[in-house]
Wavefront OBJ file of the C-alpha trace (Angstrom):
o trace
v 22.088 -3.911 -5.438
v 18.738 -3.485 -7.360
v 18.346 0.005 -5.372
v 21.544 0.796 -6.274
v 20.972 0.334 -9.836
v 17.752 2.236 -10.141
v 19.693 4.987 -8.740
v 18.189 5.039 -5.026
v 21.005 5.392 -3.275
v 22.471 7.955 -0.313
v 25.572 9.805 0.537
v 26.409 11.943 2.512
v 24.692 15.157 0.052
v 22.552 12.915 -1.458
v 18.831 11.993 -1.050
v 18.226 8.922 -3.397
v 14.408 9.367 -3.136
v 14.154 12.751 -4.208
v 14.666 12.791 -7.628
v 11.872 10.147 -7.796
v 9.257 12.049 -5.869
v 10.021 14.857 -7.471
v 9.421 13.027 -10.751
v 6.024 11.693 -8.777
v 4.746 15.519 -7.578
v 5.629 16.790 -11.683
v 3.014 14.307 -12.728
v 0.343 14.632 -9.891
v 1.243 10.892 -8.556
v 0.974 9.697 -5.318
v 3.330 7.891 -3.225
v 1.952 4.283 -2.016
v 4.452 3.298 1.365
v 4.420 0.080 2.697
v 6.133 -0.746 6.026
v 3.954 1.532 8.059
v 4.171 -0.814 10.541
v 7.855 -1.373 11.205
v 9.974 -0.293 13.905
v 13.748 -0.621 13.904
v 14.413 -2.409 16.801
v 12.691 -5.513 15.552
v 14.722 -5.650 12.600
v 17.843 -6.369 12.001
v 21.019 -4.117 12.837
v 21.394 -2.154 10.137
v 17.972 -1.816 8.863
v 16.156 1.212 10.029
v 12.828 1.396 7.885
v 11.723 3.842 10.711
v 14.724 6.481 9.233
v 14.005 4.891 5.360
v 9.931 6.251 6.156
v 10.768 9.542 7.376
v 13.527 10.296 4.454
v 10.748 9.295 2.212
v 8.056 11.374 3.736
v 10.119 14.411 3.782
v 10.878 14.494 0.520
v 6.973 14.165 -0.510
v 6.301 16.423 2.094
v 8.948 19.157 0.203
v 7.080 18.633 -3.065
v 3.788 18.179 -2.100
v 2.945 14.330 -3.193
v 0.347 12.856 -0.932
v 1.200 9.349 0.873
v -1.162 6.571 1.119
v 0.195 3.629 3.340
v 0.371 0.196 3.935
v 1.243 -2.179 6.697
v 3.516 -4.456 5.608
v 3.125 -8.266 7.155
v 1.842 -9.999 10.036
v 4.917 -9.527 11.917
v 3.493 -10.721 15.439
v 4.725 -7.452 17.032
v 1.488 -5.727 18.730
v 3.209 -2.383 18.897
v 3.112 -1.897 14.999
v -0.311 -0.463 15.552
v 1.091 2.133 17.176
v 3.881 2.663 14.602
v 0.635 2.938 12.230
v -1.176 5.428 14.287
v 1.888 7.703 14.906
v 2.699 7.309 10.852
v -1.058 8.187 10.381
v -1.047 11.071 12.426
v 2.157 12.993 12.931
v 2.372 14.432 9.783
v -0.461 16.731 9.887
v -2.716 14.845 6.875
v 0.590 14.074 4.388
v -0.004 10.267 4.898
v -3.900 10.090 4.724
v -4.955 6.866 3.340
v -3.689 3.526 5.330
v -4.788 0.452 3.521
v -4.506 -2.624 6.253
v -2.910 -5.734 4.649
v -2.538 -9.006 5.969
v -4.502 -9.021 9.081
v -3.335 -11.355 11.484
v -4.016 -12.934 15.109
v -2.495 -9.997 16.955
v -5.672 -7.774 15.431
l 1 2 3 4 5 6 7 8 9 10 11 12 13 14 15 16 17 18 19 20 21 22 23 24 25 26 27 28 29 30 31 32 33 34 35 36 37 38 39 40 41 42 43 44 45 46 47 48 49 50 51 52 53 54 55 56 57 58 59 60 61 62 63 64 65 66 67 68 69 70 71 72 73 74 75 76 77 78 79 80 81 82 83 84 85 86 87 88 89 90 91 92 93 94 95 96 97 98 99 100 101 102 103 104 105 106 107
C-alpha cells in the first residue's frame, strides 16, 4: 500500500521506478539498493527481489545513475555471497560500491 501511494507501482506499460530515477539522474543522485543479497527462492511466493533488483538497475542503467549496494540481513543463507558477487559484477561497473551490513556467523 505505501508503494502504491508514492506512486511505485507496475502494469503492464508501466515501470514504477522510472520516473524516480529519472528524477535521481536530473539531479546527479545516486541510487543506494539494499537486498543485494536476496534470492527469490528463499522468499516467499510472490516476492521476487531478484526481478525488483534488475527492474531497478535497468532503469539507472538507462539514465545513467550509479548504484551503490547493500546486503540486507543476516539471513543464514551462505549463497547470498554469491548473489552479492554476481550483483557486484554483472553489470559492467553500474553497481560499484557494496557496503556489507550486518555481518553474521555465516561470514
Amino acid at each position: 500500500p505505501s508503494e502504491l501511494t508514492a506512486g511505485f507501482y507496475n502494469t503492464a506499460n508501466r515501470n514504477g521506478y522510472e520516473a524516480v530515477v529519472d528524477m535521481f539522474a536530473k539531479n546527479s543522485c545516486r541510487l543506494i539498493l539494499p537486498g543485494m543479497d536476496l534470492l527469490d527462492e528463499h522468499l516467499p511466493n510472490g516476492s521476487s527481489p531478484q526481478s525488483l533488483l534488475a527492474q531497478i538497475k535497468g532503469s539507472c542503467r538507462k539514465h545513467g545513475v550509479r548504484v551503490s549496494g547493500q546486503n540486507l540481513s543476516v539471513s543464514g543463507v551462505t549463497a547470498g555471497f554469491g548473489e552479492m558477487k554476481k550483483n557486484l559484477l554483472e553489470d559492467n561497473g553500474l553497481v560499484d560500491l557494496l557496503m556489507y551490513q550486518r555481518m553474521g556467523a555465516d561470514f
